[in-house]
N, C-alpha and C positions, 0 to 999 in steps of 0.2 A: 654641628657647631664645634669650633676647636675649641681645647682645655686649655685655659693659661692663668697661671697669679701671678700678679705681679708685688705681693705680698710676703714679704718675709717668711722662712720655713721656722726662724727662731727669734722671738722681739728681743731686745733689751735687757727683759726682765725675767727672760729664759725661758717662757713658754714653748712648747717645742707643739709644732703640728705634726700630725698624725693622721693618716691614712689608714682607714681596717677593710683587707678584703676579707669575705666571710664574716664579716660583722655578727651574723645573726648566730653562728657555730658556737662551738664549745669553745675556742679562743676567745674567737669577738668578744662573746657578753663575758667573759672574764675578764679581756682587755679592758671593757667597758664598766667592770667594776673598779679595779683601778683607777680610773681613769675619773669616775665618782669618788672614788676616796681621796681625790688629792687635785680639790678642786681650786685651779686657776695655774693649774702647773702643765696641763695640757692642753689645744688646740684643736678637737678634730673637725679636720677640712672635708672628708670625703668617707662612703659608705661605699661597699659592694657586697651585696649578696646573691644565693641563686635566683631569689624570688618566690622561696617556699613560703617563708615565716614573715608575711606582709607586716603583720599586725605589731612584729617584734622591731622589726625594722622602721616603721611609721615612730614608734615611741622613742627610738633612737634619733632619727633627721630630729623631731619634737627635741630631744634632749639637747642636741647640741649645736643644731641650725647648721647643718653642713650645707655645701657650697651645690654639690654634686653625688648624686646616687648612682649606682651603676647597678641591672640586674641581668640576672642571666637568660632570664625567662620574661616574655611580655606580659607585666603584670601591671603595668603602668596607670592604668585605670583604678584597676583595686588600689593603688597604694596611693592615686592622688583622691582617691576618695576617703582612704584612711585618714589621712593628713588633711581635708579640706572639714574632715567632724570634725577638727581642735583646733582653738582660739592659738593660730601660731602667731606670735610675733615678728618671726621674720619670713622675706620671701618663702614660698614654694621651692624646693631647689632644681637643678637641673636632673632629667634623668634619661639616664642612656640603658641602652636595651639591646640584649645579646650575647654572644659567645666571648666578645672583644670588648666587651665595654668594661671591665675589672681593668683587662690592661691599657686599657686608655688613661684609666682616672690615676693609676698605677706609677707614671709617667708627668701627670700634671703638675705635681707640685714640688719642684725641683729641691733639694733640702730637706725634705719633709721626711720623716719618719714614715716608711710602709710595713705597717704587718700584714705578714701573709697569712692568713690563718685558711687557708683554701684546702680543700680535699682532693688530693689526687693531684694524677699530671698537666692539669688543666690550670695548674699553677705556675706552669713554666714562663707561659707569655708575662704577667704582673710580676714576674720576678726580673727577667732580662728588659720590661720596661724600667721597673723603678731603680735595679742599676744603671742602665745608661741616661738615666736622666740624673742622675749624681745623687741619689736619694740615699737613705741609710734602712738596711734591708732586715726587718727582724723577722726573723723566717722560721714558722712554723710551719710550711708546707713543705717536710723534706723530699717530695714528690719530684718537683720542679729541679731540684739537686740532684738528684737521681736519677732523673731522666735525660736533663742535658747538663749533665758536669762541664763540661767541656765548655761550652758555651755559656754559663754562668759566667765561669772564671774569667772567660773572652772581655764580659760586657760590664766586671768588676771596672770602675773610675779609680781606685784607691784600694790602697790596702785597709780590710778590719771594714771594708763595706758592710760586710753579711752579720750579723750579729744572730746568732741560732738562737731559739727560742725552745726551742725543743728540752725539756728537763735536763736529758744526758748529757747535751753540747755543749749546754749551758754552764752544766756541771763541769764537763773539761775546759773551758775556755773559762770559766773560774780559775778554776786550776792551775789553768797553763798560766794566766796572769800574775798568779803568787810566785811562778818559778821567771819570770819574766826580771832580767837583769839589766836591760839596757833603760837607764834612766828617763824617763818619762812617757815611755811606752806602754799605752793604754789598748793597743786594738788586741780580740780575742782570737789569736792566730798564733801555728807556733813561732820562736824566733831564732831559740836554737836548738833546730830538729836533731843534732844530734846527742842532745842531753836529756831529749825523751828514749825511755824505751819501751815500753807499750801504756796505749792508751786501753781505759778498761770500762766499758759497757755493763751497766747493771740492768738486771731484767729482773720485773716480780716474779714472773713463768708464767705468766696468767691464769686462767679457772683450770687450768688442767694438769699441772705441774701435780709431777710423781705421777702420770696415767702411763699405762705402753700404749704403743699405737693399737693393740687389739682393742685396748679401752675406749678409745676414742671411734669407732666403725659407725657407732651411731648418735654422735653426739648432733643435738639440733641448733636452730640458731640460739633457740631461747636462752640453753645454757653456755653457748660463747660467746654470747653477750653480759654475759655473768662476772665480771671483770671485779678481783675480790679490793682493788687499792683505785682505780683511776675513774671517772667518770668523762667517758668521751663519746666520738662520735662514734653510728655505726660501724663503720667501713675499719677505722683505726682500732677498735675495739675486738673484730674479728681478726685483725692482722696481729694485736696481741696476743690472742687465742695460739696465734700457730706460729707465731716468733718470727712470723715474715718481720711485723712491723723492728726487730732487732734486724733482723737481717739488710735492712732498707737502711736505717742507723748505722748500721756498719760502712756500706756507703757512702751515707753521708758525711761522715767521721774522716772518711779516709779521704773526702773530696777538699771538706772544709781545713784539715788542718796537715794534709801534705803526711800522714801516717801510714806505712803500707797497711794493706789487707791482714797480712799475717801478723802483724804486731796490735792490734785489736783484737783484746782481750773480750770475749763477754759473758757473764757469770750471775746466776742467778740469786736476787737477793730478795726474800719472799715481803721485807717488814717496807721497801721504796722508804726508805729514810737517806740510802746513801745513792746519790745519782748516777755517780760517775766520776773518773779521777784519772790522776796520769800515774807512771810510776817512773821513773827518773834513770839513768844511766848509773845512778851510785846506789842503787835498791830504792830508796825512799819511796812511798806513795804521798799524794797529795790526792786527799777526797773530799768531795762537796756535798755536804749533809744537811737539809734540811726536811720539815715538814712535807706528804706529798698535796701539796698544792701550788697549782700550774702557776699562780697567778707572782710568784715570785720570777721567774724564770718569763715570762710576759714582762714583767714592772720593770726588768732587766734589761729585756730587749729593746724596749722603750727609751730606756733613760743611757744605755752604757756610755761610759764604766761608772755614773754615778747609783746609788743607792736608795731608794726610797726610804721611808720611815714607818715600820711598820707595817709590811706587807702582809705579811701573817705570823703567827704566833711562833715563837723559838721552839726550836728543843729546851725541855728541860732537863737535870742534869742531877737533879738530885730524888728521884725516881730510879727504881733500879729498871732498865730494859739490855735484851737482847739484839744482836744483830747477826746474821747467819747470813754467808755464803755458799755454794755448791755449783759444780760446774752444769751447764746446759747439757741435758739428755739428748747429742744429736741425732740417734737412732728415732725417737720421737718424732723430734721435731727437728726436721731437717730443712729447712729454711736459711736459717743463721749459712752454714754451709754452701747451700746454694748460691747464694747473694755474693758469699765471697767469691765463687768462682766467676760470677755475671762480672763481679767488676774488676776482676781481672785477665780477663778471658778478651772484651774490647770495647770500647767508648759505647754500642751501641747494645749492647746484653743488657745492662743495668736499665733501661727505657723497653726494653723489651719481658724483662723480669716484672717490672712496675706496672706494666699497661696487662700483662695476660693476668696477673694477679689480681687486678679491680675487676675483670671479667670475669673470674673464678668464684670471685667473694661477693660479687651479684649474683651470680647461680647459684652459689649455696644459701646466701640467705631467701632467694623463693624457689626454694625446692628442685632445682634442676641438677645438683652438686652435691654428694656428698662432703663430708668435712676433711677426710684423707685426699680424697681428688684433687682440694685447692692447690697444695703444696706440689702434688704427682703431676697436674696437669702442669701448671706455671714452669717445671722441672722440663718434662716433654717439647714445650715450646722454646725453652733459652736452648737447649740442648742442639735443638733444630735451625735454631737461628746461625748466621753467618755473618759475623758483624761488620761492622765499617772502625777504621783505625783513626781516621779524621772527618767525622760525622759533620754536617751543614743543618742547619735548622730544617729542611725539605729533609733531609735522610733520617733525623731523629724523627721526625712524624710519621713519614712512613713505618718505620723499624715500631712504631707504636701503633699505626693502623694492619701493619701485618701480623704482631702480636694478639690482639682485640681478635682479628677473623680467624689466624690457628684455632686462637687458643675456644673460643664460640664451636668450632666446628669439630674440635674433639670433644667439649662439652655435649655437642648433638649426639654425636657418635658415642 
């Protein structure tokens, strides 16, 4: 059955609809707290998830009567049974089933606000749907950016489509807005690249900052799951462990806002009070400081360049605290490093960096992987790779199904 509204993305009275892929994730139900705090100010039309968290998801459609569910996994059954034990008020909604059903719903409602809040590369498709359908894209899944840069940018309708979602980006596209001079220019993008001079990444260092890599030979997943400032998922959780997940950010950084490789700064700040910042062609810095809670930098994505009220609690200011910086141990953690070369090296490294990485970080979390392997193997594989300078959506999939079988088959080996 095809997707269409013929419904307003935004009434009157500013309601704004909203799209959440990954609903049921660590995004989602943050999105989805917001979204309860500031009730009759958003819209949501549509649901996708993988089809793990039925039960989570049933309470969701119940909350907000969406039009259309998407899952990844044929769960269909279970979740119209979920939904058939509670007194709904409104229809049943539609639900589509499968690998493509995210980017379908992704796509459907032209105008509409889509968060990505999707894990991995598999967020590529609901990303280059809900740009070409003119949608405005707050993108948490820097996956999908990282894997087809290229092709993002292609299926951009406007400029300041993308609105990052991500703490850091958020954080510089803060930033970059404050230093923004041409009057009435709202999108988070730079505008004059040459009055930046580097952009700078802050990183907690994760559970293991101060370790040498002798320290780390036997670390298990237990304790890299052990994340001392953020609460997230799996997969993002282990990539903070080993600074991939900065190294993918850098990336993204340099996709989103036209900044070379080299002039991304990233620097470790253990208290995540300060996100992220630009630093100016006349020395200045510009930094964006808040509380570490996603759900600012969500309510952001959401709404830009307006501001909610009261997302979460300020800093205060009349408390005495600390803020400390120190640069990244790349000896350690050599990631960060890596990442820059992937994406400068050619369109199709940085999709091959990403895909043998998710393979890595599934064999170590059951046991088939050491925790130094992630980073050595993912290394082995771009190193190996050959890339493509003007990649086609068929070249980046492959460049990511050839990554997945190296990078498995030196896992075996």
């Amino acid at each position: 059955m095809p997707l269409h509204s013929s419904a307003p993305a935004c009434d009157p009275v500013g309601v704004i609809d909203v799209v959440i892929l990954g609903s049921t994730g660590s995004i989602g139900t943050q999105a989805c707290e917001v979204i309860d705090a500031n009730p009759g100010r958003f819209r949501v039309r549509a649901l996708a998830a993988g089809g793990a968290n039925v039960d989570i998801l049933a309470r969701q459609v119940m909350a907000y009567g969406v039009e259309v569910v998407a899952v990844a996994r044929d769960c269909v059954t279970e979740l119209r049974e979920a939904l058939s034990a509670q007194a709904l008020s409104h229809p049943l909604p539609q639900i589509l089933v499968g690998p493509d059903a995210a980017t379908q719903i992704a796509g459907a409602f032209p105008g509409a606000v889509v968060l990505n809040g999707i894990t991995g590369g598999v967020g590529l498709g609901p990303t280059l749907a809900a740009l070409r359908a003119g949608c405005t894209l707050a993108l948490a899944n820097k996956e999908s950016l990282v894997v087809g840069g290229a092709l993002v940018k292609q299926a951009m309708t406007r400029p300041g489509q993308i609105v990052p979602v991500d703490s850091e980006h958020s954080a510089i596209a803060q930033a970059l807005a404050s230093g923004v001079h041409e009057k009435g220019l709202t999108a988070p993008v730079v505008t004059g690249r040459s009055e930046v001079a580097d952009l700078i990444l802050t990183a907690s260092g994760g559970p293991f900052r101060g370790k040498t890599r002798a320290d780390l030979a036997e670390v298990t997943p237990e304790q890299a799951f052990a994340h001392p400032t953020w609460d997230m998922g799996p997969v993002v959780t282990i990539n903070s462990s080993t600074l991939m997940n900065k190294g993918l950010e850098l990336i993204e950084a340099h996709l989103l806002f036209d900044v070379a490789p080299e002039h991304i700064v990233t620097v470790v700040h253990r208290q995540s009070i300060v996100h992220s910042g630009v630093t100016w062609m006349d020395g200045a810095t510009t930094l964006q400081a808040s509380p570490p809670d996603m759900r600012l930098p969500i309510a952001l994505g959401m709404t830009w360049p307006e501001r909610l009220v009261d997302v979460e609690e300020p800093l205060r200011w009349n408390t005495a605290q600390a803020w400390t910086f120190e640069p990244v141990d790349d000896e350690t953690f050599p990631a960060i490093m890596l990442a820059r070369h992937a994406v400068s090296a050619s369109a199709t490294h940085p999709a091959v960096l990403n895909a043998a990485n998710e393979v890595c970080v599934d064999a170590f979390i059951h046991g088939r992987l050491n925790y130094l392997g992630i980073v050595d193997t993912v290394r082995e594989v771009v190193e190996e790779h050959q890339g493509i300078a003007a990649p086609t959506l068929e070249d980046v999939l492959g460049a990511e199904e050839w990554a997945r079988a190296r990078a498995a088959e030196r896992i075996a080996s």
